[in-house]
C-alpha positions in Angstrom: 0.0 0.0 0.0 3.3 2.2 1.0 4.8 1.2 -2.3 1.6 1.9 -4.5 0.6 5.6 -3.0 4.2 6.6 -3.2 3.9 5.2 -7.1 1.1 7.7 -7.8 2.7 10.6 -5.4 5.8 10.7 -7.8 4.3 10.6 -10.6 2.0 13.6 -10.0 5.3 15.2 -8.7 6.2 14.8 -12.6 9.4 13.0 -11.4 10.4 9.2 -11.8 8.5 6.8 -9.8 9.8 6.0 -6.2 8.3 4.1 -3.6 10.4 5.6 -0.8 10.8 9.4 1.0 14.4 10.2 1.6 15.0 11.2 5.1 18.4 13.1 5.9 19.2 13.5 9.7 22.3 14.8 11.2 23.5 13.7 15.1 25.8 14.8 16.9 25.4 13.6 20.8 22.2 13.4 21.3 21.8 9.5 21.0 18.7 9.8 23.2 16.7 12.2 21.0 17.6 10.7 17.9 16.5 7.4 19.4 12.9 9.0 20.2 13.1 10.8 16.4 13.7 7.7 14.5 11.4 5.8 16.7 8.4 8.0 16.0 9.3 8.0 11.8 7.9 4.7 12.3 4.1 5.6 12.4 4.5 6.9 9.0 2.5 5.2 6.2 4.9 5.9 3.4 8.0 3.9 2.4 11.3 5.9 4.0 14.7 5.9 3.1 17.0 7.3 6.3 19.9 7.7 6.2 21.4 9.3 9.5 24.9 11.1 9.9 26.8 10.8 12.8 29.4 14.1 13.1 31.7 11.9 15.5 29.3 11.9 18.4 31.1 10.3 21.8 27.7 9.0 22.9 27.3 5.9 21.0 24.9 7.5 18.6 26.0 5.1 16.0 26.3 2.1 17.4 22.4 2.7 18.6 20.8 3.6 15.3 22.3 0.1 14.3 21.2 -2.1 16.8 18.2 -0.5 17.3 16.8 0.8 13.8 18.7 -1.8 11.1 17.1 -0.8 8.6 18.8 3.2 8.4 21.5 4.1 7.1 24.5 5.4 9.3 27.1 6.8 7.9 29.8 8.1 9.9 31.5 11.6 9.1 34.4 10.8 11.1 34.9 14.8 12.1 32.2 17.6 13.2 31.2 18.5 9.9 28.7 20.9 10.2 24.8 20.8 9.5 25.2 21.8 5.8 28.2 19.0 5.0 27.0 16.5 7.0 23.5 17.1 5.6 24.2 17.2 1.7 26.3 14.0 2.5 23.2 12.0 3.7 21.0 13.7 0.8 23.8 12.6 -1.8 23.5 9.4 -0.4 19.4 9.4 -1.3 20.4 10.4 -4.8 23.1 8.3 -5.1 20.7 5.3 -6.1 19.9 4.8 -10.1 17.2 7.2 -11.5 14.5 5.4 -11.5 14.4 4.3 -7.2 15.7 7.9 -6.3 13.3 9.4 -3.9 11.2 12.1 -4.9 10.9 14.1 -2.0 13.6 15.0 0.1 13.2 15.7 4.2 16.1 17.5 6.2 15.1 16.6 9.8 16.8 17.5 13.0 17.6 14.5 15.4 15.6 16.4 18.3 12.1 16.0 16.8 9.5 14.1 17.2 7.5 13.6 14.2 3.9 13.1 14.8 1.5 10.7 13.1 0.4 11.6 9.1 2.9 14.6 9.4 5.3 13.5 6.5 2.0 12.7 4.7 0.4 15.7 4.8 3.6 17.3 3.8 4.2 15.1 0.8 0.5 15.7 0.0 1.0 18.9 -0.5 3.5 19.4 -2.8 1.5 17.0 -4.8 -1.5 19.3 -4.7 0.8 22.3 -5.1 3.3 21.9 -7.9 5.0 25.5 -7.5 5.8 24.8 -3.8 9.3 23.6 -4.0 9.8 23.4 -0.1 6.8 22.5 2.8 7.6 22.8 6.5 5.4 22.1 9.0 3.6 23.3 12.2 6.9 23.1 15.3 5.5 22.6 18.7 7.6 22.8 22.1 7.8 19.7 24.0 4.9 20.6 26.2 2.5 20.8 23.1 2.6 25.1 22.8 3.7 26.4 19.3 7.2 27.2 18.2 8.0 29.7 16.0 8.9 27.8 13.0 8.0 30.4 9.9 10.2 33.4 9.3 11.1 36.6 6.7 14.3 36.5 5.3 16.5 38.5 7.8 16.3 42.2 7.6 18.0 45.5 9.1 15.3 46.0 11.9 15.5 42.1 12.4 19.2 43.0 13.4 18.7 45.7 15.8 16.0 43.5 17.3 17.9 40.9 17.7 21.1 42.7 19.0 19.1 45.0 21.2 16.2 42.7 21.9 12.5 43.9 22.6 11.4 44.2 26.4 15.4 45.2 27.4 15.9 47.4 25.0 13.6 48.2 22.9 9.3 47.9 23.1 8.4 44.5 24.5 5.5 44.2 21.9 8.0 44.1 19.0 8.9 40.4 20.1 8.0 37.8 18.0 5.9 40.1 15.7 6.1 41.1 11.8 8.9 43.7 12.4 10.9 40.8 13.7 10.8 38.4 11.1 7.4 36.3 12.6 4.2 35.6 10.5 0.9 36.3 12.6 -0.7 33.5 10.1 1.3 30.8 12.4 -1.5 31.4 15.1 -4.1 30.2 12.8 -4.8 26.3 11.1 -4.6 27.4 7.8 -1.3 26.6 5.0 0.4 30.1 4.2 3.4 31.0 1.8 6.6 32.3 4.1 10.2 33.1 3.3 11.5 30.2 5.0 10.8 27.7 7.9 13.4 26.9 11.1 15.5 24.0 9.6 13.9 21.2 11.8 11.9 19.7 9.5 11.7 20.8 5.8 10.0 18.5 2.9 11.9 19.2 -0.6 11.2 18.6 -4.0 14.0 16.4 -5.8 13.6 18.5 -9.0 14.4 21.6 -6.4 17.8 20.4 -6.2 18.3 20.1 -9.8 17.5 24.1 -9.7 19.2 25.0 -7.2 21.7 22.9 -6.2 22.2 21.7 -2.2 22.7 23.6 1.1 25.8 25.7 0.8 28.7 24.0 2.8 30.1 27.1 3.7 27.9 27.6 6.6 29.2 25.6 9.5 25.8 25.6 11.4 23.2 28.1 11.0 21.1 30.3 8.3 21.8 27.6 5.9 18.6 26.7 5.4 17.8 30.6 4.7 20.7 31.1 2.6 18.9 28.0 0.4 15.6 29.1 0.8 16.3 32.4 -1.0 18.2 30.6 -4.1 14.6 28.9 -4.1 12.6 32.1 -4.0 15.0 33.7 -6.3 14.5 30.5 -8.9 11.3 31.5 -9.0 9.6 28.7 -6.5 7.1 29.4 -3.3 7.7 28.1 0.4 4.8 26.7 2.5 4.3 26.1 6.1 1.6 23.5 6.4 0.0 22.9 10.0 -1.6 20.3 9.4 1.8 18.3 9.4 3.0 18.3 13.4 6.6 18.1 14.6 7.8 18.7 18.0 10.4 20.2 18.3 12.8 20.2 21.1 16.0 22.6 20.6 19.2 23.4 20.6 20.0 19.4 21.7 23.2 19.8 19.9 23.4 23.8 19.6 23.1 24.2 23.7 26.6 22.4 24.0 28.6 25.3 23.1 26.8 28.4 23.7 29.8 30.8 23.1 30.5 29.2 20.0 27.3 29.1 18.9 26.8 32.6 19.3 29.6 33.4 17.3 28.4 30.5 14.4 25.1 32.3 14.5 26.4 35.4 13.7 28.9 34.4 10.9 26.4 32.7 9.3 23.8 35.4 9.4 26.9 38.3 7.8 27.5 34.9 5.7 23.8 34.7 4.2 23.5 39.0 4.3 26.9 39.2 2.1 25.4 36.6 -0.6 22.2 38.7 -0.8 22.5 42.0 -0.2 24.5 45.3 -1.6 28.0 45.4 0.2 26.4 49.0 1.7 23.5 47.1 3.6 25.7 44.5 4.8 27.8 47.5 6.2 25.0 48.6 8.4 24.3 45.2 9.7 27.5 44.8 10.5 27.6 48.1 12.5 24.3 47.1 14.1 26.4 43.8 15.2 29.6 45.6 17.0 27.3 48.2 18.5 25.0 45.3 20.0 28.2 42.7 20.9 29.6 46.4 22.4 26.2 45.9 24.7 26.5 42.6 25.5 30.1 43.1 26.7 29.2 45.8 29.0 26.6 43.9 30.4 29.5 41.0 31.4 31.4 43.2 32.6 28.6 44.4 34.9 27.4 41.3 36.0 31.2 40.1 36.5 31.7 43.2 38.9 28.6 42.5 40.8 29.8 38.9 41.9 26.7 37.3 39.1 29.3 35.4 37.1 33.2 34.0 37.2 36.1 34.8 35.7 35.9 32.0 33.5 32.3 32.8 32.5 33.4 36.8 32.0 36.5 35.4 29.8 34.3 32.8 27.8 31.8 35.8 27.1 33.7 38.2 26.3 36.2 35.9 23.3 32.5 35.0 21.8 31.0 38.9 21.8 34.4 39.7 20.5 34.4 37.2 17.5 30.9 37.8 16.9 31.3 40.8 16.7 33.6 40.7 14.1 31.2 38.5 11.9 
């Protein structure tokens, strides 16, 4: 039954018949979440191909997805690649099959979800119904069942002051989370909307979308890749979707939240990364003063709560290298 509505999924997809969905996950230490994400791809109805990349976890990772799940693929990177390497590495494994058994939708999904029953379904349903939607992400909830911001505008200069000098310190409380900050106020409601480009956790991709536009640039460590790729999309001339009818929790930063200071400073040289690949050199100038003058704020503020006994020297040292660099972008 798998096999057969798969059969007539690809073919209304216009691409070669396939009876699988390629899966690509990355993992790096969290052996526990990626047990529970794998574990829950099993309610879906539709033949999957997963192949998982382990970025030389310490946590037996590996050795878990094959004694527990035999039938994914682990391959293992050996080194911390990155999301975008290790990610087009498990994808050019799903393409790497002949032509005709290639799958014909794509899904980049974090190791620290849990997808929820019909959700790859209803995603793969709708770029069959939708044949100008190259990319459908779905509805993120939080562990404890409340929505996620998942949908987002492609970064702009007030979405870098906001997010250097964040709303209810700095600036108006009521800016948070609202258009002027990059949200969509259609992610309140049950119904599919177009968006610039989803969080990265779960994202459902046309094979033929690749073709265009070629895979996740391996330049970003970790990071804006998926925006960076999203707006090659847009610019080839294809939509973006959030469907909430699809459900994934989402439970994050389970591999981020092991190196906050250098995560700070990956976010931010990924964001200049993405701004110097799509904007004039002038705008990027004036994010990039926006960035010293808020990592100028943030240092301050260690400093301050270093002098008033709130954190350690370490702590005050470990802050101040990743303002510093970040700052830098």
């Amino acid at each position: 039954m798998a096999s057969r509505l798969a059969a007539v999924i690809g073919a209304r997809l216009g691409v070669p018949v396939s009876p699988t969905v390629g899966v690509a996950i990355v993992s790096y230490n969290t052996c526990a979440l990626l047990r529970d994400c794998l574990a829950s791809l099993q309610h879906c109805t539709l033949a999957l191909d997963v192949v998982v990349v382990d970025n030389a976890s310490r946590d037996g990772s590996a050795a878990m997805v094959r004694s527990e799940f035999p039938a994914v693929t682990v391959l293992d990177a050996g080194t911390n690649l990155g999301f975008a390497r290790a990610t087009n590495l498990a994808l050019r494994q799903l393409l790497a099959a002949d032509r005709a058994s290639r799958p014909a939708v794509l899904v980049a999904l974090n190791p620290d979800t849990r997808v929820h029953p019909a959700a790859i379904e209803q995603l793969v349903s709708f770029l069959e119904a939708h044949p100008r939607v190259a990319l459908v992400a779905p509805r993120l909830l939080n562990p404890d069942g409340s929505l996620q911001d998942g949908a987002f505008r492609f970064p702009t200069l007030l979405m870098t002051v906001l997010d250097c000098f964040p709303p209810g310190e700095v600036l108006p409380g009521r800016l948070y989370r609202s258009w002027w900050h990059g949200r969509y106020p259609q992610e309140r409601g049950d119904a599919p909307f177009a968006i610039d480009h989803p969080l990265g956790a779960c994202m459902a991709v046309r094979r033929t979308v690749l073709d265009d536009v070629g895979l996740l640039d391996e330049g970003f460590f970790m990071y804006a890749e998926e925006v960076e790729w999203c707006w090659r999309i847009r610019r080839a001339g294809w939509a973006i979707w959030q469907q909430p009818a699809a459900r994934v929790t989402h439970v994050g930063g389970g591999a981020t939240r092991q190196f906050r200071g250098r995560m700070l400073v990956a976010l931010w040289q990924s964001r200049m990364r993405y701004l110097r690949q799509a904007h004039s050199p002038a705008t990027v100038r004036l994010h990039a003063l926006v960035l010293a003058l808020g990592m100028l704020r943030a240092t301050l503020l260690a400093w301050r709560a270093y002098r008033a006994g709130a954190i350690d020297r370490d702590e005050l040292r470990a802050r101040l290298w990743a303002f510093g660099t970040a700052a830098r972008g």
